[in-house]
C-alpha positions as CSV (number, residue, x, y, z in Angstrom):
1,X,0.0,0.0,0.0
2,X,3.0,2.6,0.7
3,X,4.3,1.8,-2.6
4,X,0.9,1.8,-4.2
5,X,0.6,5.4,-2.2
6,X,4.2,6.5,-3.2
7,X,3.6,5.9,-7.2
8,X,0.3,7.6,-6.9
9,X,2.1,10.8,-5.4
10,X,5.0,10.4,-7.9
11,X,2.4,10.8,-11.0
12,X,0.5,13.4,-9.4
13,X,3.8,15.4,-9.1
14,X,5.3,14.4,-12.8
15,X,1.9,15.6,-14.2
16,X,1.5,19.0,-12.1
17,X,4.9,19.7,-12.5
18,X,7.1,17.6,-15.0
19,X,5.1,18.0,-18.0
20,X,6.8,20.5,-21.0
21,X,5.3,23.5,-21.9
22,X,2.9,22.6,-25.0
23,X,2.3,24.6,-28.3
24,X,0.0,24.4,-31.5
25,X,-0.6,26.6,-34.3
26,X,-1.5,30.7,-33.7
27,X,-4.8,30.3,-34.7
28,X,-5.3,27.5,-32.1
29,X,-9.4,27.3,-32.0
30,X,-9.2,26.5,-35.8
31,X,-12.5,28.6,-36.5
32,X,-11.6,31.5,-38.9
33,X,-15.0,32.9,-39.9
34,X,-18.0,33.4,-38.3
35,X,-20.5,33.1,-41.4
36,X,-23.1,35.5,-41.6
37,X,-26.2,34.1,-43.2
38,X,-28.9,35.8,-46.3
39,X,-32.1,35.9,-44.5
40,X,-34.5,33.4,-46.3
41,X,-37.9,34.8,-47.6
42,X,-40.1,33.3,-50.4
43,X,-37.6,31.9,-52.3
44,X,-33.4,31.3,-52.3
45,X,-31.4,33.4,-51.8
46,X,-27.0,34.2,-51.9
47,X,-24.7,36.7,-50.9
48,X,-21.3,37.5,-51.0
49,X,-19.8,39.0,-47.7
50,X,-16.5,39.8,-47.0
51,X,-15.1,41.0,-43.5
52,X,-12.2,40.8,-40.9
53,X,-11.3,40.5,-37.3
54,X,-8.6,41.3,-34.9
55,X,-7.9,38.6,-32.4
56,X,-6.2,38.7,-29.4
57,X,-5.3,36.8,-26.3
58,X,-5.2,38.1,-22.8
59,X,-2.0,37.4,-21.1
60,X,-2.3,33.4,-21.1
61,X,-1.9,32.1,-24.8
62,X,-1.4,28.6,-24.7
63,X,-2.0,29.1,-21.0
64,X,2.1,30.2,-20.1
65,X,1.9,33.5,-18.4
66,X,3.8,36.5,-19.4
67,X,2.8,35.2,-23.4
68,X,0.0,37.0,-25.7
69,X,-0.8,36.2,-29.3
70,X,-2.8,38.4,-32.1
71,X,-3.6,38.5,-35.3
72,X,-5.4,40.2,-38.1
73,X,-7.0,38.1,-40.7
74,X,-9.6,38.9,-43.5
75,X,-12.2,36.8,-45.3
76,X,-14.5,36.5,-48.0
77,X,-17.2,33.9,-48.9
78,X,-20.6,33.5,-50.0
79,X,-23.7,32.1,-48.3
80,X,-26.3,30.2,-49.4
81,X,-30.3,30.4,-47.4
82,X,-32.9,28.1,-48.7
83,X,-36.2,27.2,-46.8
84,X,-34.4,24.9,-44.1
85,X,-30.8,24.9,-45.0
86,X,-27.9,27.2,-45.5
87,X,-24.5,26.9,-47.2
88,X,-21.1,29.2,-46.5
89,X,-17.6,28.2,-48.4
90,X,-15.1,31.0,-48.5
91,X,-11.3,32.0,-48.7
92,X,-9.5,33.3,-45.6
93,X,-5.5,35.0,-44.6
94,X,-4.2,36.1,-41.6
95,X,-1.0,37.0,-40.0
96,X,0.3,38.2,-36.5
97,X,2.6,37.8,-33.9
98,X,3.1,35.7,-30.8
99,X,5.6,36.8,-27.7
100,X,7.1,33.5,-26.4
101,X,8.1,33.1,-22.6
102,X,8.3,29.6,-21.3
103,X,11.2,28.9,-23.1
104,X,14.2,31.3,-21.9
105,X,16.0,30.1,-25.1
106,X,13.9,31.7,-27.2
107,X,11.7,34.2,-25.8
108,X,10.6,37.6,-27.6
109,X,7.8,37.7,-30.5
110,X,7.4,35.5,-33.8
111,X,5.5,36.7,-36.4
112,X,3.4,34.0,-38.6
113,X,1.0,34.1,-41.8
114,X,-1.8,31.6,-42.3
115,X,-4.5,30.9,-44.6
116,X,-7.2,28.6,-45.6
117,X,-10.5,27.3,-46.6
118,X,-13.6,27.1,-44.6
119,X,-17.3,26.1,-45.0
120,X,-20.4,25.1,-43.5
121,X,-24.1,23.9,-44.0
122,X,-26.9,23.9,-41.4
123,X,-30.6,23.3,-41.2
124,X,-32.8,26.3,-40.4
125,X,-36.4,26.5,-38.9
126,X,-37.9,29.9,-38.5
127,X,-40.6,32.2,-37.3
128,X,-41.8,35.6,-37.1
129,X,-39.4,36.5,-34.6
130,X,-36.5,33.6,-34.2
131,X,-34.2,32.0,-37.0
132,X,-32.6,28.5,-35.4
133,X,-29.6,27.2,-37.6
134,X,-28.8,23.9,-35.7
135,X,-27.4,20.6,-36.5
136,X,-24.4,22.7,-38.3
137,X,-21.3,20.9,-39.3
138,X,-18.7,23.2,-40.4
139,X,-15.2,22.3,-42.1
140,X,-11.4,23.8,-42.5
141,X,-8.1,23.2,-44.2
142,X,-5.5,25.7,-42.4
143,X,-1.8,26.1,-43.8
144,X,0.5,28.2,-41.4
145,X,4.6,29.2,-41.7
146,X,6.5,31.6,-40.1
147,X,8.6,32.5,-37.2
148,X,6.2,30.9,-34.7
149,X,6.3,27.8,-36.8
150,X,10.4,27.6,-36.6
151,X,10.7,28.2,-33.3
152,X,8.0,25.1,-32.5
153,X,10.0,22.9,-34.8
154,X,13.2,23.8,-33.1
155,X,12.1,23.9,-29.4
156,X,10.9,20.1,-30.5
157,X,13.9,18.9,-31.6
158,X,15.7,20.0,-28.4
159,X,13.1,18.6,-26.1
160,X,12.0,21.2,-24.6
161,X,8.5,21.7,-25.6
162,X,5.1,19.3,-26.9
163,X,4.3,20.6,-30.6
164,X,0.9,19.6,-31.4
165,X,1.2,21.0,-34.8
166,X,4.8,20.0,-36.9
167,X,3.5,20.6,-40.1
168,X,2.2,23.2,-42.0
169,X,-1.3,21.6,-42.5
170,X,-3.6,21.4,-40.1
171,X,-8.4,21.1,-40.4
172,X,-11.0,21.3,-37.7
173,X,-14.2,19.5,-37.9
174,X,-17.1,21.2,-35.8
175,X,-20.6,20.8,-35.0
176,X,-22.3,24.3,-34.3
177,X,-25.4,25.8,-33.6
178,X,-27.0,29.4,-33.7
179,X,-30.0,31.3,-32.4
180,X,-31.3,34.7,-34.4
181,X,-33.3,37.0,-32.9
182,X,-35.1,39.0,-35.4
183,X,-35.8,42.6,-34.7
184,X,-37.7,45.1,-37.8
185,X,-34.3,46.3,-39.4
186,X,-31.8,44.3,-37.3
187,X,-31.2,41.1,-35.6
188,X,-28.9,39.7,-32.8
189,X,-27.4,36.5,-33.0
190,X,-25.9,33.7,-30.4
191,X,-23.7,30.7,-32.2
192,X,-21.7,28.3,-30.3
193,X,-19.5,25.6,-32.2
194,X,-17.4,22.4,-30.6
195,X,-15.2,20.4,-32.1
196,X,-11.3,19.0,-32.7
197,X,-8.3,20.6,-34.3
198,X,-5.6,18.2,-35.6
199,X,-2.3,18.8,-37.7
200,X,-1.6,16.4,-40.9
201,X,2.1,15.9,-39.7
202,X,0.5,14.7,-35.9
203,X,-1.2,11.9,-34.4
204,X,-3.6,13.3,-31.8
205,X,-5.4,16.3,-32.2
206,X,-7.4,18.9,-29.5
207,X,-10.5,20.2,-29.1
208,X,-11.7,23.5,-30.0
209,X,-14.4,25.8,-29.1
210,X,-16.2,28.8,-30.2
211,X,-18.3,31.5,-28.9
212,X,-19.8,34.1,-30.7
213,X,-22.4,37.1,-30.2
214,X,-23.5,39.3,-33.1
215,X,-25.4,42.2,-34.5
216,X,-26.6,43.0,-37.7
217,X,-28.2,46.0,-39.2
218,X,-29.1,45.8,-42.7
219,X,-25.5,44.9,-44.9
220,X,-23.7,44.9,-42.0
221,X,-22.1,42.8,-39.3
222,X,-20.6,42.8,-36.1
223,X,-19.1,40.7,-33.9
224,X,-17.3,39.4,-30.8
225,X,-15.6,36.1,-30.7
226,X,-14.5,33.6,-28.6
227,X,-12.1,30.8,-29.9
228,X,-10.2,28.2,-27.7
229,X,-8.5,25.2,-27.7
230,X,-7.3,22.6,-25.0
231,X,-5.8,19.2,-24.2
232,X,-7.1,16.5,-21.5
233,X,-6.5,14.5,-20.1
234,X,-3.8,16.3,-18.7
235,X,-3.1,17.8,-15.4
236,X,-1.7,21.0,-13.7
237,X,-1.4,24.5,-15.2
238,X,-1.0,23.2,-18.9
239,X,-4.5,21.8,-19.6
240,X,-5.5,24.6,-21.7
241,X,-4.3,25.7,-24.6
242,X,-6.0,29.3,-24.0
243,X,-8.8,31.5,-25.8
244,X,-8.4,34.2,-27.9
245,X,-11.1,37.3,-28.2
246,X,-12.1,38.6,-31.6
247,X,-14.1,41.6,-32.9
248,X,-15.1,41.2,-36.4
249,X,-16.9,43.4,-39.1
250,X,-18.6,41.9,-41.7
251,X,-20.5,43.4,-45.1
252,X,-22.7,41.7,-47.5
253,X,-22.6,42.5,-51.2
């Protein structure tokens, strides 16, 4: 039983305190666009929207204090509404910086770029005053190089970090739902996705999440945004990959 107790105490300790600090790509929740949708009326209807955001974490990217991420990325897609479904593909680019810590060696900021593909389809059942877009499955391919990348692949090499994302290539797979609120020239939205992020060049992959509140008045809208990642089942301070927070403007054509 000591020895039972002692091993139990031993892993408890390796986990909390043993485990290397852990890394992924920039845009770590893997959700790059929040698609606006053409409101459905008597028949089918498209647009094409294009927008941006600015995203930024709060102190704890990747869940190392003293480390922040952001990026600027813009988008454009179009957006299909028929009677009970809808259909988003676009294009989207970003690039930013990210100010490494936990690793002495190579601390101070590395800039990336990043781009993609993105889409999504949903059913949607509506009324006079609510639009619900649920059973949403949403897909993207993600390609990201820079600085940030480098350091990741050296840091690995050494052994002094996990790098969830080697390669360049990474896709997320999420289910999502939304809630509209429809005002007479506006409308304010709620949409919530879950899923997993996972790098071509990696075995496992991690689950994301995203948050996402929005307003619309007539072509435009706005946003705030949510995105995170994380890993179980590990223990102690590393069992989050962190959350970035977005504000995004969007126009439709």
């Amino acid at each position: 039983m000591r020895l039972l107790f002692l091993a139990i105490v031993a892993g408890i300790v390796f986990f909390m305190f043993g485990c290397k600090p852990q890394y992924g790509i920039a845009n770590g929740g893997g959700e790059p666009i929040y698609f606006g949708k053409p409101v459905y009326k008597d028949s089918a209807v498209s647009a094409i929207y294009v927008g941006g955001k600015f995203c930024h974490s709060i102190d704890s990217a990747y869940s190392h204090k003293n480390e922040t991420n952001y990026f600027g990325e813009l988008y454009v897609y179009r957006s299909h509404s028929w009677q009970y479904l809808n259909l988003s593909y676009g294009l989207f680019g970003y690039t930013g910086s990210y100010k490494v810590a936990a690793i002495q060696k190579y601390a101070g900021k590395k800039t990336y770029q990043g781009g993609g593909i993105s889409s999504e389809m949903n059913m949607r059942f509506s009324n006079k005053n609510f639009e619900f877009r649920v059973l949403g499955i949403r897909g993207s391919l993600i390609f990201e190089n820079g600085q940030f990348y480098s350091f990741r692949k050296k840091a690995f090499d050494e052994n002094l970090i996990d790098n969830y994302s080697p390669g360049y290539y990474s896709w997320n797979l999420s289910f999502s739902n939304e809630l509209i609120y429809k005002l007479k020239k506006s409308s304010i939205g709620f949409y919530s996705s879950l899923g997993v992020t996972k790098n071509f060049a990696s075995d496992g992959g991690f689950p994301t999440y995203t948050v996402c509140g929005n307003y619309n008045y007539g072509k435009f809208t706005v946003y705030s945004q949510i995105t995170g990642s994380m890993l179980f089942p590990t223990f102690g301070p590393s069992n989050s990959f962190g959350s970035t927070y977005s504000l995004g403007l969007a126009y439709q054509f």
